[in-house]
C-alpha angles and dihedrals in degrees: 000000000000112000103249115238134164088264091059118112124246090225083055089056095052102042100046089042125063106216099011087124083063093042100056099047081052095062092035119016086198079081097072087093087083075079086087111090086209092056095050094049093046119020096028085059086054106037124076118194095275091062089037090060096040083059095047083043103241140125099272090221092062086038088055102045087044089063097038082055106049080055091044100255130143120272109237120229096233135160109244114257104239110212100238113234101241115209118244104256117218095252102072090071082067123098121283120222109195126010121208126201099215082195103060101040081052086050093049090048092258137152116234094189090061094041089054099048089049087056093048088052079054097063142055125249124278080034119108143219121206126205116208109216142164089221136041104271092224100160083047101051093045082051099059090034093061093044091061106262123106130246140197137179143177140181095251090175133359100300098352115114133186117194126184123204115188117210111248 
């Protein structure tokens, strides 16, 4: 088997390894949600275990040696990898034009991803979109940061996340 890092998938995981659904739910309960056929098929493909454990709201190192060692792997010796405070920018004090629940999407066996992009298609760019979570929507924001927009989120409540993606 593969080694296991912070770069590797979620989908990897549960499909190299027999019972690491299981596994995973064990270490975060927040993890239940791969429950959802439609997460499985779409985050899990995007999210490695660092983003995995930023949405379970761990530090991605433990999160990592929990998981080599349920598959009998080596723990690594590795510093922790602190999430870094980002600073409000200006702009999400801006209009928003759409608002997604990411929940209930997941509830209805729906991709947020998907829903997301088709709002962005809706408005013009400079406007924004923002998703409502009970976790920090980590693959998502990497997503829409790698196709050109900007994102920011932050913890309003306990688990309850607002992200803002600005269409770019």
């Amino acid at each position: 088997m593969k080694e296991i890092t912070l770069e590797t998938k979620i989908a990897d995981l549960l499909n190299d390894y027999e019972g690491m659904k299981d596994i995973l739910i064990k270490i975060n309960p927040k993890f239940k949600k791969l429950n959802n056929p439609v997460l499985r098929r779409t985050v899990a493909r995007l999210a490695g275990v660092k983003q995995a454990a930023i949405v379970g709201g761990m530090d991605p190192v433990d999160l990592l040696n929990e998981l080599r060692v349920a598959v009998g792997q080596e723990p690594l010796n590795l510093e922790s990898v602190p999430e870094s405070a980002e600073e409000a920018p200006d702009w999400i004090g801006d209009e928003v034009k759409e608002t997604i629940d990411a929940n209930a999407l997941l509830d209805a066996e729906k991709n947020p991803l998907a829903e997301v992009r088709k709002a962005l298609k809706r408005i013009e760019p400079g406007e924004l979109v923002s998703i409502v979570s009970d976790f920090k929507p980590e693959p998502l924001i990497e997503a829409f940061r790698e196709e050109g927009h900007e994102v920011y989120s932050q913890e309003i409540a306990p688990e309850h996340f607002l992200t803002f993606v600005k269409k770019g």
